[in-house]
N, C-alpha and C positions, 0 to 999 in steps of 0.2 A: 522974217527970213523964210523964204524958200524951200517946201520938203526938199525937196532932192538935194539943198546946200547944206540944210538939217543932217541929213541922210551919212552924208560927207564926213561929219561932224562927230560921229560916232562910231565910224570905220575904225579899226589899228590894226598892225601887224606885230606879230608876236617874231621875237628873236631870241638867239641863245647868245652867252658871251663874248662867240665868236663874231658876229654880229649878219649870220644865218637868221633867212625868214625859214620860221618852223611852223607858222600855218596866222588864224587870223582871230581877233576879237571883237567884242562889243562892248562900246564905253555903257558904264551906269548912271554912273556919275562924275565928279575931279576926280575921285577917290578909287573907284572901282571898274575895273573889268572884267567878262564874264568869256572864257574861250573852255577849250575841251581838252579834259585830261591828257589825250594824248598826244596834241601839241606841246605841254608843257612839260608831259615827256622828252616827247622829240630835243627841245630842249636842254636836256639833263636830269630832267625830275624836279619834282616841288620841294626842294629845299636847292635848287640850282639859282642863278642867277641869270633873272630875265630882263627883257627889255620892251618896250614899249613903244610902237614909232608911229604918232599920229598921222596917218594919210591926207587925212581930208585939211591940215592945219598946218600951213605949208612955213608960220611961222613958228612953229611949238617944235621943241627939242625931244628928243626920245626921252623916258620915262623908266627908274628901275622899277619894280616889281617883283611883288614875292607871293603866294598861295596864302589865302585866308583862315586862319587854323580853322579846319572842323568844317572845311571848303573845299574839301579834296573828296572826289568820287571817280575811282575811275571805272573804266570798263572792266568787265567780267568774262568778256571775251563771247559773250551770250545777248549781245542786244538790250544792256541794260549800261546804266549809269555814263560814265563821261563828260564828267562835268570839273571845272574849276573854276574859284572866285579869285581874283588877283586884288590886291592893295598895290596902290601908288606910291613910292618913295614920297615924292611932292606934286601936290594936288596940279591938275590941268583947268583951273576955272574956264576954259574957251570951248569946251567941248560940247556938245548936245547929247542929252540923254535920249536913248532905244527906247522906244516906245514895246518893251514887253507886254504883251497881253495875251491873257486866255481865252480862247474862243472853238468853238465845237472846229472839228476837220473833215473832213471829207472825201474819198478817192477821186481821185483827178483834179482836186485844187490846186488852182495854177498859183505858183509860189517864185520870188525869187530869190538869189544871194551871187553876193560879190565876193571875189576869191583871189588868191594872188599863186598859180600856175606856177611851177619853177620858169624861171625863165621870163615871164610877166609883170606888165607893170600893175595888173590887176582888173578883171575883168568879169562881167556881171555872165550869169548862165540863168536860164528858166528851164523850171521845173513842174509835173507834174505829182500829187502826193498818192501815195498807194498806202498800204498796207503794212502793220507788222508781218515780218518774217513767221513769228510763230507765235502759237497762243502763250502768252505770259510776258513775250516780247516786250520793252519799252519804245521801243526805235521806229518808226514808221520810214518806209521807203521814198524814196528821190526816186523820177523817172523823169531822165531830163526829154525836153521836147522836142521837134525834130530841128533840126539845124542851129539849136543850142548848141555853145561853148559845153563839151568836156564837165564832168564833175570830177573830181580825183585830188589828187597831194595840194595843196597851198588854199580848200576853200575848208578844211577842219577849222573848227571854233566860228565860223561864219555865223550873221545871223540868215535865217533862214525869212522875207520879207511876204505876208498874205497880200498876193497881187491887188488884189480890191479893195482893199484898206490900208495898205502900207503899214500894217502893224507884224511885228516881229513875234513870230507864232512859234520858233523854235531855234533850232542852230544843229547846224554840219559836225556829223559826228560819225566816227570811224578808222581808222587809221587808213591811209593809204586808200581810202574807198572814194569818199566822199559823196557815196551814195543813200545816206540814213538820214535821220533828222531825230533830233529827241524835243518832241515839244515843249512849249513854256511849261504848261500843266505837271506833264512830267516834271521838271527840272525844280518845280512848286513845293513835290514830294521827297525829292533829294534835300533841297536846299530852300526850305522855309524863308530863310532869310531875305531872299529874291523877293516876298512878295510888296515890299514899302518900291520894289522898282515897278512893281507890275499894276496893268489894269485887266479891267473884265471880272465880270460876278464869275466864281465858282461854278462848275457844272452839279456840286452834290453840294445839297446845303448840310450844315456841319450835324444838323443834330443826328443825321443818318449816324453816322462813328462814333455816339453813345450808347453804353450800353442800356437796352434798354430790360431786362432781365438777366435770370441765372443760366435759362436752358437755351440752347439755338436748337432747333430741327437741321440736321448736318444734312439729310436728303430731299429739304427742300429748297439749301444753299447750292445742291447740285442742281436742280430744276430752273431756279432762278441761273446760275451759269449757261447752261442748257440753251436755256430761253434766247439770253444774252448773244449768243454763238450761232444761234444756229434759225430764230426769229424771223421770218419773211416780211418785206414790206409791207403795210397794210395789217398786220396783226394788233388783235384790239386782245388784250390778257387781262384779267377778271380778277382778281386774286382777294380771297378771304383770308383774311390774316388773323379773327382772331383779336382779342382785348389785345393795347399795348402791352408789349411784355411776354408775352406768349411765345414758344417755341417758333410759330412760323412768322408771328409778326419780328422778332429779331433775326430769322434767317433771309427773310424780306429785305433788310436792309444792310444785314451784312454782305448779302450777292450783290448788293448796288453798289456798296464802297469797294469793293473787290472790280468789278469794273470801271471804278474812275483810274484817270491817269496819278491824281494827284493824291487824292485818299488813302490809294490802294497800299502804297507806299509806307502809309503807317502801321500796316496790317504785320503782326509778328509771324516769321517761317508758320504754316500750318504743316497737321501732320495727314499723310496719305489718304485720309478716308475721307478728305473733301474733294479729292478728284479734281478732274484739270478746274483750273481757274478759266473767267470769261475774258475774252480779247479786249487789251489796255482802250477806254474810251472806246467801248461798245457802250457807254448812255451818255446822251448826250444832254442829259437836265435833268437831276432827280429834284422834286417838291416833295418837301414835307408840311401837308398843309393844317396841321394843326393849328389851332386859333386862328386863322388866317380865313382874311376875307376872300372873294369872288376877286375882285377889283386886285386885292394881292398877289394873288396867286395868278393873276393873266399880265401882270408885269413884272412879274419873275419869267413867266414864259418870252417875254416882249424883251427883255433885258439882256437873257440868254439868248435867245435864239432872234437876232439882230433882225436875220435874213429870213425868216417866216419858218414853221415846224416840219414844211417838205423834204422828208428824207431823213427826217431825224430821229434817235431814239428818247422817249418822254417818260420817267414817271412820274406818278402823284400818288402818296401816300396818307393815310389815314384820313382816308377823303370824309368820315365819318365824325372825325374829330374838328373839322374847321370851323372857321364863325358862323358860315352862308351855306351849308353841305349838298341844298337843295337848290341855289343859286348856282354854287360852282360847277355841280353835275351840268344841271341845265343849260346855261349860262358858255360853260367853257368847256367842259369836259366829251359832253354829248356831243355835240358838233366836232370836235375832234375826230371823235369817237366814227361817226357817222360818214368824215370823210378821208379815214385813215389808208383806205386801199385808192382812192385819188388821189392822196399827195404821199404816198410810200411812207407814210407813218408807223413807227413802231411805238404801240400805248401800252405802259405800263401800269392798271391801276387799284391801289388797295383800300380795300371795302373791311372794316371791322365785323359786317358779317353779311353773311348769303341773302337774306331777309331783307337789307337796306335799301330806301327805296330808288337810291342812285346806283342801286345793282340794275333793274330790271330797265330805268330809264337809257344808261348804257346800252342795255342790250340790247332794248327795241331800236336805238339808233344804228347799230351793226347792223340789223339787219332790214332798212329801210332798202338797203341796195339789193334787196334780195327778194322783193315782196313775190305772191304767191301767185300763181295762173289766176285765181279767181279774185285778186285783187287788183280791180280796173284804179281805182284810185292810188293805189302804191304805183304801180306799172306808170300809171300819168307821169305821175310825178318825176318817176327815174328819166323819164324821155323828157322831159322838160329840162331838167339838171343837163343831160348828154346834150340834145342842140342849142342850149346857153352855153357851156363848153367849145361845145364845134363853132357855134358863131366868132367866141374869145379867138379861139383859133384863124379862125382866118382875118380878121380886124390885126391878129399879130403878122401875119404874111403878109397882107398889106401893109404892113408898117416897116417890115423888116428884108423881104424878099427883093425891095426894089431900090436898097444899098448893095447885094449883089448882082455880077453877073450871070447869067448861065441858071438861073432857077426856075426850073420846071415845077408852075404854079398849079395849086389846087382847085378845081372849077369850084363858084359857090354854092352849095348847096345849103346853107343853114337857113336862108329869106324861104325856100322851098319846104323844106320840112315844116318848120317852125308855122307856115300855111296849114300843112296838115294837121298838123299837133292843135292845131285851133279847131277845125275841126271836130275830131272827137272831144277836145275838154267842150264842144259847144254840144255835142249830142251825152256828154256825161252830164249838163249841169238840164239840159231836157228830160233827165231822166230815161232815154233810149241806152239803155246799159247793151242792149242785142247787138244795135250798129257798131256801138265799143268794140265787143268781144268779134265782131266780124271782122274787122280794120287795123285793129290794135297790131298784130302779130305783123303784117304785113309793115305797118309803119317801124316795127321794133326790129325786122330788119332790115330796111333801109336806112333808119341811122346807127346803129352798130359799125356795119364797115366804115360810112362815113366818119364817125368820131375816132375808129384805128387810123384812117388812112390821115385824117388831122393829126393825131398827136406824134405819128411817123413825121409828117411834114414839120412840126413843130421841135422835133430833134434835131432836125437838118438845119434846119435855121438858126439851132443854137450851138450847134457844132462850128456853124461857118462864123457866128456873131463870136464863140470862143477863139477861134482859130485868127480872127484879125484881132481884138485884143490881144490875143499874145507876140501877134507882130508889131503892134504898138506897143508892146510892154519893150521888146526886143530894141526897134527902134528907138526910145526913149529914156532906153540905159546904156546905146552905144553912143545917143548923141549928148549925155551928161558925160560920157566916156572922152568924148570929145572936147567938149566943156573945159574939162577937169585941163586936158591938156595946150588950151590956147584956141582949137582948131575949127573953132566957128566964125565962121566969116571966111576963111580959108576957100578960092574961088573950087579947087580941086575938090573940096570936102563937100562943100555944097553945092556942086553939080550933081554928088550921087545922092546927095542928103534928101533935095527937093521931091525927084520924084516918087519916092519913098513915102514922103509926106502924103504928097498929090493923093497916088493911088490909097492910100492908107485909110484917107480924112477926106477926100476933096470925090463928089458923085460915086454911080456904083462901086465897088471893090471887086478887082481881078485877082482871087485871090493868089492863086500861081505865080503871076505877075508880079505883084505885091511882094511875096516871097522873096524873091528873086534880086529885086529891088534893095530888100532889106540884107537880103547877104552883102548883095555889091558895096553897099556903104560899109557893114561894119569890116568889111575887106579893105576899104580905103583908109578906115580909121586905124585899123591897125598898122596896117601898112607903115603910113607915117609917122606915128607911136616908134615905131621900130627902127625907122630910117634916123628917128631923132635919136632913141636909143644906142 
């Protein structure tokens, strides 16, 4: 079977007894449904009487339904909760289960969901993901994209779909908004129950939310929030914690489950003198590496973080406690460590004490990118690292520049430098350190600008590689939209359809064009949706 038929399969719409659409759900299973408290509001309330009308299951009757005791969470009117589990009168064996999974987020994650608009016979919108509202927030914001369908009334209880995986990373929540999202993780923390539907390791391994002593250091749980909050990419943090059990080794790790999504949740009201909390899913993979080997603990990193560590937040605790402590520094950590401000890394890592020889090995890695005027051999090396980068770069504009049109290319210059840089490693390994020091400066700035003006050019091309993805995305849920209704093959439908494709898939991309393209179709598709309506 077919994602997208899959997809289908899992759709429902939520009704009151009146037999009003009140907003939309996701199948679990025969048996279960998962939509947002305030659709089943909308409804009458959770002891009201609901209904259930499989979309995608053109043979399957509507379905009663009733709330899951001890499955009811609603909104607090504050960015937090909204959730309901439904039971089926009798079971729907033909439905496809939602692939729920937890997996790290990120701003500007292109996302979509299907929604049923008053007035609509249902219709997909892409989004981009932003932010909570506010620190303590559970909600993360919807920013739909440009010439997206409307977010608003009929896509509540939706699931929310991670464009590049097709995995179901949250669901539409807010009354009347439908600008929020509460993700899986979240919904992990409300409603335990959820996780026999769910995939994806945890972001926080469990042992973090045992106690691990009597005393916590309350002003180091602010530090550690602080951290979490307010942390620039590229920050490599040190942190001495201390025997297990110790005041700052449990405030260690109580700042960490206080910013998971799903942790955080089991955390009882605190009282004032812990100061704000850190923003829900500010870390994006805690390890706790005790007993754990080398080889463990980099496919816990490998596991979690699917898509590589750039951009993400990492810690690793009781690095002192593992099986390999001296492997894992070396091995996994150091190199992290060393190239944290290159890929916007945020390293979180705990040493049981100042002295540990995985403190100092750290540190000399921070600061390889930073070696000293009189270290011609560090200085090499850094300029070695920037034109193998600037090379990477342009090998990527070659690859990806000449799918669009209209791109103002970068001259090469990395075959050039990378001449010179031979040069002096060839009067460094002569022993002429004088010619080094005369030449070095000169060559360090001539690749400087050039690795800026690379990783400028290297944005552009991922802005434009983003920006046609999401008009395939757009495309390819107006023409299952079409699908759904007959209208393929349809000579009118696929006049506008094709060139849509052409420009989309077929030689460079005009993106404007492109654009343009892709309205006009999903303009026909409604269109005739409507005229049949």
């Amino acid at each position: 079977m077919g994602f997208e038929r899959e997809r289908r399969r899992w759709r429902v719409r939520v009704h009151d007894e009146l037999g009003r659409v009140c907003g939309a759900g996701t199948v679990l299973d025969e048996y279960h449904v998962l939509t947002s408290a305030h659709v089943v509001e909308t409804a009458g309330g959770p002891r009201s009487a609901l209904s259930v009308d499989f979309v995608g299951l053109a043979e399957a009757l509507p379905g009663a339904a009733t709330v899951v005791e001890g499955c009811w969470v609603p909104s607090d009117g504050g960015g937090h909760g909204d959730l309901a589990l439904l039971r089926l009168e009798r079971p729907e064996s033909r439905v496809f289960r939602a692939p729920l999974h937890r997996m790290p987020l990120g701003d500007h994650q292109l996302v979509r969901a299907f929604g049923f608009p008053p007035g609509s016979v249902g219709r997909w919108t892409h989004a981009r993901l932003g932010g909570p509202e506010q620190t303590g927030g559970e909600w993360v914001r919807l920013f739909r994209t440009a010439e997206a369908e409307p977010l608003g009334p009929g896509f509540g209880g939706t699931a929310v779909i991670d464009e590049a995986t097709g995995h179901v990373v949250g669901m539409v929540v807010g009354k009347d908004t439908g600008t929020w999202m509460v993700p899986v993780e979240t919904m992990l923390g409300h409603l335990p129950q959820l996780s026999i539907w769910t995939s994806g390791s945890p972001a926080v391994d469990a042992s973090f939310s045992r106690p691990v002593g009597e005393a916590v250091d309350v002003s180091f749980v602010q530090r550690v929030a602080d951290w979490f909050a307010k942390a620039e990419p590229g920050t490599v943090w040190v942190v001495d914690t201390g025997e297990a059990g110790s005041p700052v080794a449990a405030a260690l790790r109580f700042g960490i489950v206080l910013a998971d999504r799903e942790r955080s949740l089991g955390v009882p009201g605190l009282p004032p003198a812990f100061g704000p909390m850190p923003p829900a899913g500010s870390v994006d993979l805690a390890v706790d590496a005790t007993g754990r080997t080398a080889d463990v603990v980099r496919h816990r990193i490998a596991d979690r973080l699917t898509t590589g560590v750039a951009g993400r937040t990492l810690v690793v605790d009781a690095i002192d406690d593992s099986a390999e402590p001296d492997r894992l520094v070396g091995e996994v950590l150091a190199p992290l460590a060393g190239r944290a401000a290159e890929l916007g890394l945020r390293l979180l890592l705990g040493f049981r004490e100042e002295s540990s020889p995985g403190v100092a090995a750290v540190r000399a890695s921070t600061g390889q990118a930073r070696p000293a005027p009189d270290d011609l051999a560090g200085r090499l090396e850094v300029l070695t690292q920037a034109v193998a980068e600037l090379a990477e770069i342009e090998a990527y504009q070659l690859r990806v520049a000449t799918r669009f049109t209209g791109v103002a290319m970068l001259p090469a210059r990395a075959q050039r430098l990378r001449g010179a840089l031979k040069q002096l490693r060839s009067a460094e390994v002569d022993g002429d350190a004088e010619w080094v020091e005369r030449h070095i400066d000169s060559h360090e700035h001539a690749v400087a600008p050039a690795v800026e003006d690379g990783r400028r050019q290297r944005a552009v091309l991922d802005g434009l590689v983003a920006r046609r993805e999401e008009l395939r995305a757009r495309l390819a849920g107006d023409h299952e939209l079409a699908r759904e209704y007959g209208l393929v093959g349809d000579p009118e439908i696929e006049q506008a359809y094709i060139p849509a494709k052409r420009l989309l898939i077929d030689g460079p991309c005009e993106l404007t064009a492109a654009a343009t393209a892709v309205d006009t179709y999903a303009a026909a598709v409604r269109a005739r949706i409507e005229d049949r309506g």
